[in-house]
C-alpha positions as CSV (number, residue, x, y, z in Angstrom):
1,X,17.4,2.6,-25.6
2,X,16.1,6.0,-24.9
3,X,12.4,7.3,-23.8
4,X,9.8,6.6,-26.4
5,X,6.4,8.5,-25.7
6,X,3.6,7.1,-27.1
7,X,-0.5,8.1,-27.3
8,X,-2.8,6.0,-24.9
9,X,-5.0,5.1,-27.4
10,X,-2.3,4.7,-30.0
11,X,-0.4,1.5,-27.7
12,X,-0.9,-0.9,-25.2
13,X,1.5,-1.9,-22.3
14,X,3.3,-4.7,-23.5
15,X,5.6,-7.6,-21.6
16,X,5.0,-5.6,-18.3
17,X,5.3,-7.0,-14.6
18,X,2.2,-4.8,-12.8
19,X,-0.5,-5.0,-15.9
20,X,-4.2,-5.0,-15.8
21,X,-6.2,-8.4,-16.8
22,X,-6.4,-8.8,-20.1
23,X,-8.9,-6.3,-21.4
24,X,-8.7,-2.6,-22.0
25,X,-6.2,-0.4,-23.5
26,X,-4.0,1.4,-20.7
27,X,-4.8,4.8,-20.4
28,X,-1.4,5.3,-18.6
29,X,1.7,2.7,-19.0
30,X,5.1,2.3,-18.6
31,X,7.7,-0.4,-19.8
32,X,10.9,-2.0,-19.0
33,X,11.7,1.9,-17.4
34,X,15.1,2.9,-16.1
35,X,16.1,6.1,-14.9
36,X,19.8,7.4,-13.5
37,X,20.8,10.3,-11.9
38,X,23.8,12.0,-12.9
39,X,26.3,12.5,-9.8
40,X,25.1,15.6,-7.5
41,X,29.3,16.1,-6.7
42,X,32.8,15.4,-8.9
43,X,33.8,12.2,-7.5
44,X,30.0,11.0,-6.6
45,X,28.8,8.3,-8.6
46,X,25.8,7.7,-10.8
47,X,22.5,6.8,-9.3
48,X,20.0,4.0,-10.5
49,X,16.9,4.8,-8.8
50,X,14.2,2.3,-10.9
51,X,15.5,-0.9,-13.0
52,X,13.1,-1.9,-15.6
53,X,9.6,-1.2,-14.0
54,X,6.7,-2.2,-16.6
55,X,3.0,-0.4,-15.4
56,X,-0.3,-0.5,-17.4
57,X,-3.2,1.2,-15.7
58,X,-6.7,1.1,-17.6
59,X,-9.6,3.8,-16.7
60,X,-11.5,3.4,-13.6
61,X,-8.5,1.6,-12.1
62,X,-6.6,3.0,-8.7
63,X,-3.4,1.7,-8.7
64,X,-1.4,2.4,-5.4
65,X,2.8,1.8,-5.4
66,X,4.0,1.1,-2.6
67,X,8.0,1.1,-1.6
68,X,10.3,2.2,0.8
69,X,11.9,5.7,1.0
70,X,13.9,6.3,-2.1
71,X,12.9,3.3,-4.1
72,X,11.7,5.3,-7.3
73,X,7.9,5.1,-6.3
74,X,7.9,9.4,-7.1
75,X,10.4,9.2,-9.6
76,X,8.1,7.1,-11.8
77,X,5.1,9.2,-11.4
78,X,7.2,12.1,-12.6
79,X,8.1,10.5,-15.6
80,X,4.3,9.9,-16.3
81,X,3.4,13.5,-15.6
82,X,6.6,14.9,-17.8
83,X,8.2,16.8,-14.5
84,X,11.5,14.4,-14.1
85,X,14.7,16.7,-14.5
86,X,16.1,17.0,-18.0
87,X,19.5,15.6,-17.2
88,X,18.4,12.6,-15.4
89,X,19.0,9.9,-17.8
90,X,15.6,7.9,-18.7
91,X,14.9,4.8,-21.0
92,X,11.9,2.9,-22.0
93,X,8.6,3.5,-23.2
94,X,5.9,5.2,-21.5
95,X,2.3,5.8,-22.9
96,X,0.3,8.8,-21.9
97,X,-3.5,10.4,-22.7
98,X,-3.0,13.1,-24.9
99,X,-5.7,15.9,-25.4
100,X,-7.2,17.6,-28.5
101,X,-4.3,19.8,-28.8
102,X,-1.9,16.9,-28.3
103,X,-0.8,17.5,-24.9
104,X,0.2,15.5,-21.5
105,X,-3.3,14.8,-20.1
106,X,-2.4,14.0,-17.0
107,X,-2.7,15.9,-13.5
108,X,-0.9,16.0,-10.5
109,X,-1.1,15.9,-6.9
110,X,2.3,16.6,-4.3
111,X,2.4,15.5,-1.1
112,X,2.0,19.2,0.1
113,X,-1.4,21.3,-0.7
114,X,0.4,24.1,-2.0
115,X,-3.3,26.7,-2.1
116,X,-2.2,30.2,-2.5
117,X,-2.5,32.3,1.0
118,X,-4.1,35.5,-0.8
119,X,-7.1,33.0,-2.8
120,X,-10.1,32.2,-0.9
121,X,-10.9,28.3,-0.9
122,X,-13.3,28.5,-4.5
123,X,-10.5,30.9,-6.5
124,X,-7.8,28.2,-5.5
125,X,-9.6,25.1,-6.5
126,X,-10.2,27.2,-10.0
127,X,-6.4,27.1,-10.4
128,X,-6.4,23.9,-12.2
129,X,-9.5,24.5,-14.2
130,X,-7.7,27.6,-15.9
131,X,-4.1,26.2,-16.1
132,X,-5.5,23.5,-18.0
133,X,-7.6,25.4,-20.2
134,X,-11.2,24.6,-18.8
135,X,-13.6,27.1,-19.8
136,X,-14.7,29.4,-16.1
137,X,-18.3,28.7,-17.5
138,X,-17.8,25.0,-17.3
139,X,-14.9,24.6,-14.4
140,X,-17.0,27.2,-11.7
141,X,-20.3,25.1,-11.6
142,X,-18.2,22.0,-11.6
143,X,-16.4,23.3,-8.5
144,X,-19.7,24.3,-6.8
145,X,-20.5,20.3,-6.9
146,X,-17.3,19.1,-5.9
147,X,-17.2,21.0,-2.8
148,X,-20.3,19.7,-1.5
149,X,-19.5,16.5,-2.8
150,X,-15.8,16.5,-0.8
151,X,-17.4,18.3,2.1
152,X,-16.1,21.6,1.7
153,X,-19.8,23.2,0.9
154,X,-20.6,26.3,3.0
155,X,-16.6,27.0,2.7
156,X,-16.3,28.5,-0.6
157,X,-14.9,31.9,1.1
158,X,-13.1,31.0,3.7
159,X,-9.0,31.6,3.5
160,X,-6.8,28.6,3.5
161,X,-5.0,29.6,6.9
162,X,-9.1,28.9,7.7
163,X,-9.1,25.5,6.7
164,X,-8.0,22.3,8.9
165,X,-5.3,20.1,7.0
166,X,-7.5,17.6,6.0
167,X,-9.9,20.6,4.3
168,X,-6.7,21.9,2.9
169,X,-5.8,18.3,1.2
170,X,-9.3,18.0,0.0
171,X,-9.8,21.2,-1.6
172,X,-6.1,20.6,-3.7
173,X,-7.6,17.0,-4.3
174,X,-10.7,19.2,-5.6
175,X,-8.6,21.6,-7.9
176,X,-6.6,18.6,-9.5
177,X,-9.8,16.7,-10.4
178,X,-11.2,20.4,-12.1
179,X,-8.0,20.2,-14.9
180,X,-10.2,17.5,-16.2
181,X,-7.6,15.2,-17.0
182,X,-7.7,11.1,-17.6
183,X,-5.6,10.2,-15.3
184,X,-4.3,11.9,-11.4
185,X,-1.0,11.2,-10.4
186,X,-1.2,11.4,-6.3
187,X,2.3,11.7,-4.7
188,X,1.8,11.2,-1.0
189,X,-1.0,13.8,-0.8
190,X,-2.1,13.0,2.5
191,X,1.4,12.2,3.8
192,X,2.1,15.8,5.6
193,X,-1.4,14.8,7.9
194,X,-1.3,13.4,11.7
195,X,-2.3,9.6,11.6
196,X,-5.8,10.5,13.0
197,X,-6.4,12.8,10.0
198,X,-4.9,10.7,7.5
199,X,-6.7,7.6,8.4
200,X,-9.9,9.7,8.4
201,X,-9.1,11.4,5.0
202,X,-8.4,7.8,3.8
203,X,-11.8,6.8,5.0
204,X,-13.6,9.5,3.1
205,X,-11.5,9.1,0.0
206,X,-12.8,5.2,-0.5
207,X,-16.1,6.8,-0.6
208,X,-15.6,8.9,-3.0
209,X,-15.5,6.6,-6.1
210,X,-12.5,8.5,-7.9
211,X,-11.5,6.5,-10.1
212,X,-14.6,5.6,-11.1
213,X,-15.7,9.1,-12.5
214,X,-15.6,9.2,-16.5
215,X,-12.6,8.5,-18.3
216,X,-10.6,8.9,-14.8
217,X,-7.8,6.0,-13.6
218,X,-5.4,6.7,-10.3
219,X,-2.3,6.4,-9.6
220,X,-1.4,6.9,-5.9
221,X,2.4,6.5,-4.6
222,X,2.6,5.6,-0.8
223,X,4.8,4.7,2.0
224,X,1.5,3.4,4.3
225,X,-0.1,-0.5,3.2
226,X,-2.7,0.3,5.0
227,X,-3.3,3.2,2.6
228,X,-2.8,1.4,-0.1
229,X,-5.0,-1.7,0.6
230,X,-8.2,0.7,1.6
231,X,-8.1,2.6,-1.3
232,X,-6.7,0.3,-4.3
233,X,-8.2,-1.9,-6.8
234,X,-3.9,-3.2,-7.2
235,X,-1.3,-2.5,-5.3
236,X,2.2,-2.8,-7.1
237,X,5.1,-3.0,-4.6
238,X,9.2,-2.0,-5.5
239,X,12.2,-3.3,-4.2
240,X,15.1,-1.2,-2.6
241,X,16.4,1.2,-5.5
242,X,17.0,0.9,-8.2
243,X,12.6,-0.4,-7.8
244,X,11.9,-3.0,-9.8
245,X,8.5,-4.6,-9.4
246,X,8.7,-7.7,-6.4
247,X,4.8,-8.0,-5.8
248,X,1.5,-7.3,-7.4
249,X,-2.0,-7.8,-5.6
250,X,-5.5,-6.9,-6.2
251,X,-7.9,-6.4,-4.3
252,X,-10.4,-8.7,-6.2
253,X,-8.5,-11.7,-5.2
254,X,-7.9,-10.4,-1.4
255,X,-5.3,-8.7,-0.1
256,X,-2.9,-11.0,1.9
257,X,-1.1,-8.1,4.0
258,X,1.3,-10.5,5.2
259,X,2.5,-11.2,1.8
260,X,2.9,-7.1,1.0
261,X,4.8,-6.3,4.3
262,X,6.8,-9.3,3.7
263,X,7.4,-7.9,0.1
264,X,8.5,-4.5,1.5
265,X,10.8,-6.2,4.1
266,X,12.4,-8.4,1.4
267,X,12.8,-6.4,-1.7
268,X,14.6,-9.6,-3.1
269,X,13.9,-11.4,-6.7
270,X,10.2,-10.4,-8.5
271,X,7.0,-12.7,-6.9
272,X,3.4,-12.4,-8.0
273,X,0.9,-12.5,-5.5
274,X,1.0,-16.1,-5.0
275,X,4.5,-16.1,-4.3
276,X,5.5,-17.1,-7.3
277,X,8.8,-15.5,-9.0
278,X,7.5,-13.2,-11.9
279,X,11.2,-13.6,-13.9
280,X,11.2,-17.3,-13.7
């Protein structure tokens, strides 16, 4: 089977191991998806990196994957935001917002800031707006809320070589949520920060309510459970590559951090939050 792209509105996530409660069209899914690498070297051989992973994410949902290193937890956002390598070999289905004009509406985070040097702080957090097409007349007062709301107000000028690392992740956190797209795709974006910074960038990101803004759902891919549990309404954990799916918990029914670290240590056959196998 190859990759089938559908609309969000047009299909649901269906027969998936990490899905929402019944309810709501996904906004973002994926299901029963594979990828493999191709060999790097002659003699190398192919690499699976995820093994039938099924995802449904509905708006106002933040969804964090967690994983260890190499599992498929970036590979899979990739695939959602269209940037996977075109000779990686890919199979499944995946459903994505779609604009007016019929493209990807989805927006992306990396783990690093990336804010151009010779931009002051308000001309790079307009990047995103006018990449994606946002009228200046609508992205710039937009901006001029969001730094105040992220508190980055009184900063609007300053240089990025001005800015303290958890400024600089804020203010590309800002300029992603300006491309006003459905759903943000978060790939380690506080994982270059010292602990003290990250847990403190954490802190203010629960308060922030954003995946609760209109028509916004988030997916965040993590190494740190602590991450995941403070800032997730679900936290889907994958096994050892190739990741399949071997734990999903929510925070409505109380995360048991036991049972998540013990996921991540095990990696072994699919279990729901109970502890139940989800394959049997």
């Amino acid at each position: 089977m190859s990759l089938v792209f559908r609309e969000a509105d047009a299909a649901a996530g269906r027969g998936g191991d990490a899905s929402p409660a019944a309810g709501p069209a996904p906004v973002l899914s994926v299901s029963e998806l594979s990828v493999v690498f191709p060999p790097r070297r002659r003699g190398d051989a192919a690499v699976a990196v995820l093994d039938g992973v099924s995802l449904a994410v509905v708006e106002g949902e933040f969804v964090a994957v967690l994983g260890p290193s190499g599992c498929g937890k970036s590979t899979m956002l990739r695939v959602a935001g269209g940037l996977l390598a075109a000779d990686a070999v890919v199979t499944g289905t995946v459903t994505v917002p779609r604009d007016a004009a019929g493209r990807r509406a989805t927006a992306w985070m990396p783990q690093r800031d990336g804010l151009l040097p010779w931009r002051r702080a308000l001309a790079n957090a307009m990047v995103g707006a006018i990449a994606a097409g946002v009228p200046r007349e609508r992205a710039e007062p937009r901006a001029l809320e969001l730094f105040e709301e992220f508190g980055l107000a009184g900063f609007e000028r300053a240089w990025p070589h001005e800015l303290s690392g958890g400024m600089r992740q804020r203010l590309a956190l800002l300029r992603t949520c300006l491309a006003e797209k459905p759903v943000l795709l978060l790939d380690e974006p506080f994982g270059a920060l010292d602990p003290v910074t990250r847990r403190r960038m954490n802190a203010w990101l629960a308060g922030v309510g954003l995946a609760q803004r209109a028509g916004s759902a988030v997916v965040l891919v993590t190494h740190d459970i602590d991450e995941a549990i403070t800032l997730a309404d679900r936290v889907v954990v994958l096994s050892e590559r190739p990741g399949r799916v071997v734990l999903e918990a929510r925070a409505a029914d109380g995360y048991d951090r036991e049972a998540i670290l013990a996921a991540l240590d095990a990696g072994g056959p699919p279990m729901s939050p109970a502890g139940r196998s989800l394959t049997a």
